[in-house]
VEXDREN-357780 format. One record per residue: residue number from 1; residue in one letter; x, y, z of N, C-alpha, C in turn. Coordinates in nm, 3 decimals, padded with zeros to 5 digits. Layout:
REM residues N
   nudren   zaza       n_X       n_Y       n_Z      ca_X      ca_Y      ca_Z       c_X       c_Y       c_Z
      NUM      A         X         Y         Z         X         Y         Z         X         Y         Z
...
***
This chain:
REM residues 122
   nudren   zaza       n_X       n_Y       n_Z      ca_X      ca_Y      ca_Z       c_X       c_Y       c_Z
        1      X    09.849   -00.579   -14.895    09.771   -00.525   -14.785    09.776   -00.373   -14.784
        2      X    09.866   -00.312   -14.864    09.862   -00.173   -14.846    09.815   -00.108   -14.909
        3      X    09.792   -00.168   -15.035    09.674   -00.154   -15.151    09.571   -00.125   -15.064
        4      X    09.499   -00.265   -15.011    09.379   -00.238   -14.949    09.378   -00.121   -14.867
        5      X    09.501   -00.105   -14.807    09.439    00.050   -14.647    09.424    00.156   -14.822
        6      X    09.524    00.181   -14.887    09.535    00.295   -14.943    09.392    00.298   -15.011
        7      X    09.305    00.158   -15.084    09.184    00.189   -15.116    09.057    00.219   -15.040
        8      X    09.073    00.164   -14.893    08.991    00.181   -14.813    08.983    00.335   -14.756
        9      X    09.096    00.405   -14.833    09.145    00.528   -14.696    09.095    00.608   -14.857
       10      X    09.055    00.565   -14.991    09.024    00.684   -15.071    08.864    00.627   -15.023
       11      X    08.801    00.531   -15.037    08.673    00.493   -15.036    08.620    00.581   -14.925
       12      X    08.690    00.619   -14.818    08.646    00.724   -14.695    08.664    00.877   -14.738
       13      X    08.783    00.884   -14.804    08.741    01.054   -14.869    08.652    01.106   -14.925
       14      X    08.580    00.977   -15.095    08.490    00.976   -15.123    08.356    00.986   -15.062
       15      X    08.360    00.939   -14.926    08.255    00.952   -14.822    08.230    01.083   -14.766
       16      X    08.375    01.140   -14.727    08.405    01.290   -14.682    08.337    01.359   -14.782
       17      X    08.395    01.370   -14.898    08.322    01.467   -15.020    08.213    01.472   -14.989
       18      X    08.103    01.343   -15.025    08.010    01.349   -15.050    07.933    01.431   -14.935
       19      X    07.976    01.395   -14.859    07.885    01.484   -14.733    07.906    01.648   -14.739
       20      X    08.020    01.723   -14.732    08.063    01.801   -14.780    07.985    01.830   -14.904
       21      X    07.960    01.807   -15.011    07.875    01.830   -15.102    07.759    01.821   -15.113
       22      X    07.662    01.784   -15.002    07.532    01.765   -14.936    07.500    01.870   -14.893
       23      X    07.605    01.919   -14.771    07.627    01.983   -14.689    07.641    02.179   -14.818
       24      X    07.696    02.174   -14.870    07.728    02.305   -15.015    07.583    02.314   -15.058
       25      X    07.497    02.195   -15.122    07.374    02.179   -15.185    07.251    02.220   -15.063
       26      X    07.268    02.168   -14.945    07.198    02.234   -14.863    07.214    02.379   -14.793
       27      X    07.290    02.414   -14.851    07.320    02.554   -14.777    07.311    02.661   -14.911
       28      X    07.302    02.581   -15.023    07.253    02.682   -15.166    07.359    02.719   -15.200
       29      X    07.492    02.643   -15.193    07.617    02.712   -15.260    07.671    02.649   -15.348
       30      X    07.645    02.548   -15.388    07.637    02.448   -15.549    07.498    02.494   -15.564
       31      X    07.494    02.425   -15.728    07.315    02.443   -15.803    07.291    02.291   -15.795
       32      X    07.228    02.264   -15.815    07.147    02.097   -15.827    07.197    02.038   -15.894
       33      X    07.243    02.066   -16.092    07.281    02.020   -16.128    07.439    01.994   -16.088
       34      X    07.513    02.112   -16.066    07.636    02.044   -16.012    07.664    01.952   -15.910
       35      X    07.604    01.965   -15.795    07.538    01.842   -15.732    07.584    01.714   -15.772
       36      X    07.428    01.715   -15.870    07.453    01.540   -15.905    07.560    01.499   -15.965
       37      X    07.583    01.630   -16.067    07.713    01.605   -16.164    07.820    01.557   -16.092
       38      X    07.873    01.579   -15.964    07.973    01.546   -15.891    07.942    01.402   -15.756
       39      X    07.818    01.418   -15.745    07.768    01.253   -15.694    07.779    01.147   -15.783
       40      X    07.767    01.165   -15.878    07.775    01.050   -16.055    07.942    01.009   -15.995
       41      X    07.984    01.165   -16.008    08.135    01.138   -16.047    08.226    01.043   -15.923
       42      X    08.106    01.086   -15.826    08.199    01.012   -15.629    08.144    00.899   -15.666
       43      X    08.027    00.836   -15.718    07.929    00.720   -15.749    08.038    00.633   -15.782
       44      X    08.073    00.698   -15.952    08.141    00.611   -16.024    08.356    00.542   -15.969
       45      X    08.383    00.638   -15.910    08.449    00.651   -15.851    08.466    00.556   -15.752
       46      X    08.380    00.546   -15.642    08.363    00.439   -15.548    08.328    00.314   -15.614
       47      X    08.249    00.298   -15.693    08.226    00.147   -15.755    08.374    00.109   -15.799
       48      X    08.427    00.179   -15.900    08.591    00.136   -15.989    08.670    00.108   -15.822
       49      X    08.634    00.173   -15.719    08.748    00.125   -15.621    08.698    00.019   -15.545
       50      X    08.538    00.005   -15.566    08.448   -00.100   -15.458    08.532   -00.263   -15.529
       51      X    08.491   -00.218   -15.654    08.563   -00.316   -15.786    08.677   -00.396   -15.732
       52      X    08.786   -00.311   -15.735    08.914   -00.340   -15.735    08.941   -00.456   -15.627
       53      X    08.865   -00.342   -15.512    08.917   -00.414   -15.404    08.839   -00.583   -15.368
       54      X    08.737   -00.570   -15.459    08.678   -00.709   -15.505    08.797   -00.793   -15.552
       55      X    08.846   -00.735   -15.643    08.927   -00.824   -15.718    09.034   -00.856   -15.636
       56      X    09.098   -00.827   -15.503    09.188   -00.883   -15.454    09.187   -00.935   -15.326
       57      X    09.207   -01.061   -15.357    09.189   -01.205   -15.293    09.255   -01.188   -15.152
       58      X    09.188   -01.133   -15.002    09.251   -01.127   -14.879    09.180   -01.193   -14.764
       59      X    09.200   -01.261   -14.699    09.105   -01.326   -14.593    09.091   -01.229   -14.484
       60      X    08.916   -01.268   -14.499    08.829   -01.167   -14.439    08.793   -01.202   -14.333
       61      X    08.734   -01.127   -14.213    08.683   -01.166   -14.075    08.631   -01.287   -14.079
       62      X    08.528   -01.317   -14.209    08.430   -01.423   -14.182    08.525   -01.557   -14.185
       63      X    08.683   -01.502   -14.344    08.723   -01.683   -14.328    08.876   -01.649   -14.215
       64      X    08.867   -01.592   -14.191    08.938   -01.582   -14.035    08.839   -01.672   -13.945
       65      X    08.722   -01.599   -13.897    08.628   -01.694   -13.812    08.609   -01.817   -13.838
       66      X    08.588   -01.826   -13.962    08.545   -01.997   -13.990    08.700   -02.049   -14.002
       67      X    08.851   -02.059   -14.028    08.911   -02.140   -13.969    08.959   -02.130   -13.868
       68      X    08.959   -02.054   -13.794    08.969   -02.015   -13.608    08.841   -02.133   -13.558
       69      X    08.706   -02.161   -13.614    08.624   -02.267   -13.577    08.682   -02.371   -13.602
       70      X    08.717   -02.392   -13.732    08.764   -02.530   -13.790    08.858   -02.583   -13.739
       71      X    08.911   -02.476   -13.694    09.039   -02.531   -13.599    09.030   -02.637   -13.461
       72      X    08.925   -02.481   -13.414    08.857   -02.547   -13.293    08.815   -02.669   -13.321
       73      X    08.714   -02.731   -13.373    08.619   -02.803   -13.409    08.742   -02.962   -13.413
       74      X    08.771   -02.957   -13.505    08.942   -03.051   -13.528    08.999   -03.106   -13.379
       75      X    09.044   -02.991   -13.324    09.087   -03.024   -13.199    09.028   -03.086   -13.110
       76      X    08.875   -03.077   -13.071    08.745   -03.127   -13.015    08.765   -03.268   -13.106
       77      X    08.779   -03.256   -13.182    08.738   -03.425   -13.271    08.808   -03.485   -13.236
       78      X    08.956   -03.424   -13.238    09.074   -03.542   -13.164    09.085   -03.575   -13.045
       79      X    09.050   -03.494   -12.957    09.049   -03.529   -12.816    08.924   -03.577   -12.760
       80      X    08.824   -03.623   -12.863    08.716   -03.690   -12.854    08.732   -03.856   -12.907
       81      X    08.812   -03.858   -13.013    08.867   -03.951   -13.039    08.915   -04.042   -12.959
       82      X    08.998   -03.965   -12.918    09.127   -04.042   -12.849    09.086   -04.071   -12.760
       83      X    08.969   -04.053   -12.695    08.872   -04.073   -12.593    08.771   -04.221   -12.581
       84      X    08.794   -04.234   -12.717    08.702   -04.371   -12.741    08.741   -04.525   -12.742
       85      X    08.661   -04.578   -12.729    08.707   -04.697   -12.724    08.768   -04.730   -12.831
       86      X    08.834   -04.859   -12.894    08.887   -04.895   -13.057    08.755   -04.923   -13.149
       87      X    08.688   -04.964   -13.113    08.532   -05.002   -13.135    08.466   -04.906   -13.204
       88      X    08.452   -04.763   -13.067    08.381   -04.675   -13.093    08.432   -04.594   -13.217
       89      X    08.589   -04.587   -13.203    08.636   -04.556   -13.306    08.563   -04.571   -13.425
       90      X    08.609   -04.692   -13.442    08.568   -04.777   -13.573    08.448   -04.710   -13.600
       91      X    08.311   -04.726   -13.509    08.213   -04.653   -13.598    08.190   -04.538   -13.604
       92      X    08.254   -04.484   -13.515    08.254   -04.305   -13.562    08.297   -04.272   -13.709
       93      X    08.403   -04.352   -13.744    08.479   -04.320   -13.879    08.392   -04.364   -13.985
       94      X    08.295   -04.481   -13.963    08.243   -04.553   -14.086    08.122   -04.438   -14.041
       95      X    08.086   -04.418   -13.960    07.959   -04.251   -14.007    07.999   -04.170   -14.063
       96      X    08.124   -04.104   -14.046    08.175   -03.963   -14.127    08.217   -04.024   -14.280
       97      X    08.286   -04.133   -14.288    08.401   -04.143   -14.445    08.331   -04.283   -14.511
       98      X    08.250   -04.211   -14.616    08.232   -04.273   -14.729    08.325   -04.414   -14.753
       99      X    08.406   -04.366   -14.797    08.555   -04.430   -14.860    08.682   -04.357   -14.847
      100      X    08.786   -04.470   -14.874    08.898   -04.390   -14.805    09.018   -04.504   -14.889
      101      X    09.101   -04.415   -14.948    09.209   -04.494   -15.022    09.335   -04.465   -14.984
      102      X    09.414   -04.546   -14.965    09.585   -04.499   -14.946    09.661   -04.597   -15.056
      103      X    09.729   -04.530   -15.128    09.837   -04.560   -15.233    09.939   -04.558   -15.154
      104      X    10.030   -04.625   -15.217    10.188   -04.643   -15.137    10.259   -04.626   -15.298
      105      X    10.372   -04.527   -15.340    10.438   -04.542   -15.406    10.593   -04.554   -15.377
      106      X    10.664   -04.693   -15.454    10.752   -04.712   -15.399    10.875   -04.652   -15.447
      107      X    10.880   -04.524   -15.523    10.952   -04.482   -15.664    11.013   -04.368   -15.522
      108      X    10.994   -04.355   -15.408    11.019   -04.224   -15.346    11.182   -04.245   -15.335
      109      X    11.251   -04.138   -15.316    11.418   -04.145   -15.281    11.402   -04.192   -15.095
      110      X    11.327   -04.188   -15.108    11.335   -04.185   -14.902    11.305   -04.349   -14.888
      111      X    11.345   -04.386   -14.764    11.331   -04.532   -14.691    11.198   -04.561   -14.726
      112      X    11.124   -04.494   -14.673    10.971   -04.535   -14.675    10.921   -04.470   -14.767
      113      X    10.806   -04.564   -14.850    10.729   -04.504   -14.964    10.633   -04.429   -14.946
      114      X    10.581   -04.343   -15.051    10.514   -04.190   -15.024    10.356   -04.280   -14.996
      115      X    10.304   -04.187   -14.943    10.156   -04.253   -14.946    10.072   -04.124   -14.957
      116      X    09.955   -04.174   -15.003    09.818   -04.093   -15.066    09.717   -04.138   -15.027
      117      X    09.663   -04.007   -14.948    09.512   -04.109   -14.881    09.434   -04.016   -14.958
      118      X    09.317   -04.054   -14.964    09.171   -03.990   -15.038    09.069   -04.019   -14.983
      119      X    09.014   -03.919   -14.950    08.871   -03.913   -14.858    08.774   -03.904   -14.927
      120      X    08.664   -03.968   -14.899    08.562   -03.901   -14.992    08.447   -03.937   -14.828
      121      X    08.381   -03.816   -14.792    08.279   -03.796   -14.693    08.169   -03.814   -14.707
      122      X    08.075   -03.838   -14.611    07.971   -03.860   -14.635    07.883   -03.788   -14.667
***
């Protein structure tokens, strides 16, 4: 995570410059070509850090939001559930789950054997 502030906190200097160097070009105290020559260079610069910070895997607002929903959503299901008749149950589950397998293996060190369920949805 400190990667990210430290890349996010050059990606804003790069921002600083550039304006600053807008700011030189409009006032006639760089030439044009130095200019661009040094926009290429903030260009290339920001992409290699836009890059990076691509490359490292951190959960973002959006999958913050979506399991803060999923969460929600879960919780609503169970206390909707538990709400139903045994019946209703029953067909709520045969609308959502395809198929549904549980293995029992009896090889576990513990009293009771391990089990494996498998969902497959609709």
């Amino acid at each position: 995570m400190n990667r990210v502030k430290e890349l996010k906190k050059e990606l804003e200097k790069i921002q600083t410059r550039k304006r600053k160097f807008q700011m030189m070009y409009v006032d006639d105290l760089i030439s044009k070509e130095d200019y661009v020559e040094r926009t290429q260079e903030m260009a290339l610069d920001e992409r290699n850090i836009k890059a990076t910070l691509n490359e490292i895997v951190i959960p973002g607002d959006e999958d913050i939001q979506y399991r803060e929903e999923l969460n929600r959503m879960l919780t609503e299901f169970q206390s909707i559930y538990r709400s139903l008749s045994v019946g209703e149950q029953k067909t709520m589950v045969q609308e959502i789950i395809r198929e549904m397998t549980l293995n029992a293996y009896k090889d576990s060190p513990r009293q009771r054997p391990d089990i494996e369920v498998n969902i497959e949805y609709k």
